[in-house]
Structure formats: structure tokens, C-alpha cells
N, C-alpha and C positions, 0 to 999 in steps of 0.2 A: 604783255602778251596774255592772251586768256583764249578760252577755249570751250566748245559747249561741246558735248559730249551726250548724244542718247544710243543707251544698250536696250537689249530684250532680256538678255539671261544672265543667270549670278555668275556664269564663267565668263563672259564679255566685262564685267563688271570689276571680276579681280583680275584680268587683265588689264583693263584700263588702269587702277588702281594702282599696279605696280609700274607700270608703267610711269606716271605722273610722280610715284615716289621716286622711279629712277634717274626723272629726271630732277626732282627737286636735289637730288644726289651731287650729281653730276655741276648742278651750280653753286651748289657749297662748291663742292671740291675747285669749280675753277675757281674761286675771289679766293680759295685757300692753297694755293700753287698746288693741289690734286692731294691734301692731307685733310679727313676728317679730323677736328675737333670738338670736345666734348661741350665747351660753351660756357659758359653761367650759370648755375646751380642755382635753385631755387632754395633761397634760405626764408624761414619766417621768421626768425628770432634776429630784429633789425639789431644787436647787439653781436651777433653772430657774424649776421652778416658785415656788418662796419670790420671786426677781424680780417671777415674773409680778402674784403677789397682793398684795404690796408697792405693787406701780406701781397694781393698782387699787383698793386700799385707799386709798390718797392721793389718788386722783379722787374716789373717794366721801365722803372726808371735807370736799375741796371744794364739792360737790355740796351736802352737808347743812349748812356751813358758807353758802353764798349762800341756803339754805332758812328758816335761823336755827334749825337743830337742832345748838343749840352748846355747852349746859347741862344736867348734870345726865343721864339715862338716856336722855334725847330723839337723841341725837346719837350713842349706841353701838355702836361699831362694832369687832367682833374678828374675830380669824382666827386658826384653830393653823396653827404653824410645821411644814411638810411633815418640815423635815431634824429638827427638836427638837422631837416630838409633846408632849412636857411642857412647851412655850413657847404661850404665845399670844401674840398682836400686836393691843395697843389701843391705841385712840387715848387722848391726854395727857388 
């Protein structure tokens, strides 16, 4: 869906604006059953980051583990390595 959009003045303009943010809102919220989340954080230090993704790779494997996504392609779950782009990280 896209949209062209031409104002005259700087109030037409930050109405449009909020508008288009409300709606970009509005579509998170539905693919997230109507709950903002905060997302993936911007790490530089890919040694940082390998922690970060590590630690929530292992929630999510508990996560899918209490769900009974524990066999087979149901339960798959990877991640490349930031410091060793030729590693991925899956579960056993």
C-alpha cells in the first residue's frame, strides 16, 4: 500500500505525519496481538552482541520448549554468529 500525499502548510504536514505514524502503530500492534515491543537493540560491539543473542536464544528455546515445539522443524530455532558470519547458532 503506498500513498502520495501533497500539503501547503507545516500544520497539514504534522498532521499527516502523525497520522502515518499512527498508523505504522497500529500494524505493529496487530502482527503483535495489540502489545508494543521494544525490538532488537542496536549493539556495536559484535562480542556484545553474540551475549545478547545467546541469552535470548535460550529464552526462546524455553519458551518453545513449555509450548511442546521440541521435535523435529517445529522447534527451530537459529542465529548467525555477529563475530563468525560463517557460524550459526542452533538449537541441539
Amino acid at each position: 500500500m503506498s500513498a502520495t500525499i501533497t500539503t501547503t502548510s507545516s500544520s497539514q504536514d504534522a498532521t499527516i505525519s502523525m497520522q502515518v505514524a499512527e498508523h505504522n502503530v497500529s500494524v505493529s500492534a496487530l502482527s503483535t496481538g495489540g502489545y508494543e515491543f521494544a525490538g532488537v537493540p542496536k549493539i556495536d560491539d559484535p562480542y556484545k552482541k553474540r551475549q545478547w543473542q545467546l541469552e535470548h536464544m535460550a529464552g526462546a528455546f524455553r519458551v518453545f520448549a513449555r509450548k511442546g515445539f521440541t521435535e523435529g522443524t517445529s522447534g527451530h530455532i537459529s542465529v548467525r554468529d555477529p563475530v563468525d558470519p560463517t557460524t550459526f547458532w542452533i538449537n541441539p
